[in-house]
C-alpha positions as CSV (number, residue, x, y, z in Angstrom):
1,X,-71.2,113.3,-165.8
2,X,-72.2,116.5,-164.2
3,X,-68.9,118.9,-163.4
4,X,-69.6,122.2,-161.2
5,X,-67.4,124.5,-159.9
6,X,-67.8,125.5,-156.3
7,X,-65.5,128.0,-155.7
8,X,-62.9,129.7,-157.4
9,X,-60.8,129.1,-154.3
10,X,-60.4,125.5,-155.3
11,X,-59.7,125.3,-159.0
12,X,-57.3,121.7,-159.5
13,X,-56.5,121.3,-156.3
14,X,-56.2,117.8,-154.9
15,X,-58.9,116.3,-153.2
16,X,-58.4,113.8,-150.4
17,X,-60.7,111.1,-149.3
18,X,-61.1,109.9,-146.0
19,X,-63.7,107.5,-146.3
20,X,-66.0,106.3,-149.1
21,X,-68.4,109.2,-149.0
22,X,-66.2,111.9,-147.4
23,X,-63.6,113.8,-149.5
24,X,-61.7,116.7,-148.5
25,X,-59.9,119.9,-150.8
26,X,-57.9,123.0,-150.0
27,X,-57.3,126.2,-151.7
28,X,-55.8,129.5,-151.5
29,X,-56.5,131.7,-148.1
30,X,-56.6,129.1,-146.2
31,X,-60.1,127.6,-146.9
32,X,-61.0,124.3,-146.8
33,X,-63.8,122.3,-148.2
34,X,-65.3,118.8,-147.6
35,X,-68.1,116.5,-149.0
36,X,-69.5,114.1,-147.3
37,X,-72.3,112.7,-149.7
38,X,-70.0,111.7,-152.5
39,X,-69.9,115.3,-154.2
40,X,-73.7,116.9,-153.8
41,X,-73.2,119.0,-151.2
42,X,-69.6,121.0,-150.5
43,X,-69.0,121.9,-147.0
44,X,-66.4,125.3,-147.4
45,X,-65.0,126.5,-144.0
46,X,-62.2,129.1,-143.9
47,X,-59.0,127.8,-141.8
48,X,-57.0,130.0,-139.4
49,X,-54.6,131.2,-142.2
50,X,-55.0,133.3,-145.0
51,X,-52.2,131.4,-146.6
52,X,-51.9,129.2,-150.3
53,X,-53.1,125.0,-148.8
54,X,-51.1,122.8,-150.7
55,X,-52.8,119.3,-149.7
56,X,-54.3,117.5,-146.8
57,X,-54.7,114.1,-145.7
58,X,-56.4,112.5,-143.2
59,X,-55.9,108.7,-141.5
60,X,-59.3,108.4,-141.0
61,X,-62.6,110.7,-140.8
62,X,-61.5,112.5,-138.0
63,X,-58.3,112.8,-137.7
64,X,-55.9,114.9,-141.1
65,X,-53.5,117.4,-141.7
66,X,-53.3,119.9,-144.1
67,X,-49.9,122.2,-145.1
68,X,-49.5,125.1,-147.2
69,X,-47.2,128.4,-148.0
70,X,-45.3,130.5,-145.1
71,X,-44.8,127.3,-143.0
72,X,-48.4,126.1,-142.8
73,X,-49.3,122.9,-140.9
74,X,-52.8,122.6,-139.6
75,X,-54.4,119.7,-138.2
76,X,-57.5,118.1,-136.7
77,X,-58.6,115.8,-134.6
78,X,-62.7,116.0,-135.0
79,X,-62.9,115.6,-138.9
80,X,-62.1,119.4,-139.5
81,X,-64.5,121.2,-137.8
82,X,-61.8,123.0,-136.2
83,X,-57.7,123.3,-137.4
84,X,-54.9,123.8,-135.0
85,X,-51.8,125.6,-136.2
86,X,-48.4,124.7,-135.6
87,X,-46.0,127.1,-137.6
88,X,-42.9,125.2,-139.3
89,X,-41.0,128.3,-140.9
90,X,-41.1,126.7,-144.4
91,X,-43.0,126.3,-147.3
92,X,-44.8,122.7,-146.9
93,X,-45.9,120.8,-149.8
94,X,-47.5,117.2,-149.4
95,X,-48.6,115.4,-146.3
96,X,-49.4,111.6,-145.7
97,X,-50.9,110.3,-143.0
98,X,-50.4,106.6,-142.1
99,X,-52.4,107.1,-138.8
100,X,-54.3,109.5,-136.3
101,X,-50.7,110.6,-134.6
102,X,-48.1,109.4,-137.6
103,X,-47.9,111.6,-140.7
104,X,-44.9,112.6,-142.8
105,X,-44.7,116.1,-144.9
106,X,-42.5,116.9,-147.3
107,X,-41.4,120.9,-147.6
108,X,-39.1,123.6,-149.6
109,X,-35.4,123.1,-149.0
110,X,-35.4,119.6,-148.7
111,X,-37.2,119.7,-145.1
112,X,-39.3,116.2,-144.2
113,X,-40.7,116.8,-141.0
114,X,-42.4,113.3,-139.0
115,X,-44.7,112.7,-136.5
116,X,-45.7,109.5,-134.7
């Protein structure tokens, strides 16, 4: 087993999968990185925060959401080549995504904000 480090934006931060080959991670400042050849090459692209990313999720290849610190919610609809904000006003934590428009996340002071 071969273990590299691509960043040290991304050190044990969860990595998502949205499909056999493509995986997706986030990290502090708001970047985000995906594979999409089962771990040889890592895509990093900085997101329109500077903010700590917590997790992300997608449904399926195109469509995820990803939250973090300050209120951070971002999502995408075109596999994360580019991340719409919507600002929440608290600290998010997880996300799950049981579809392309129906996702749950889970925040700081007991907040659970839904979509569907």
């Amino acid at each position: 087993m071969t273990v590299s480090r691509i960043s040290p934006w991304f050190r044990s931060l969860p990595v998502e999968a949205s499909s056999a080959l493509t995986q997706s991670s986030v990290g502090i400042h708001g970047y985000i990185a995906e594979i999409t050849d089962g771990g040889a090459t890592w895509n990093v692209q900085k997101s329109s925060t500077e903010t700590m990313l917590q997790e992300v999720d997608f449904a399926d290849v195109e469509h995820g959401v990803a939250v973090g610190e300050k209120g951070t919610l971002l999502s995408t609809s075109d596999g994360g080549a580019t991340w719409t904000a919507q600002p929440t006003g608290v600290s998010l934590n997880d996300v799950v995504c049981a579809g392309p428009d129906q996702w749950w996340v889970v925040g700081d002071e007991g907040v659970i904000l839904k979509c569907d």
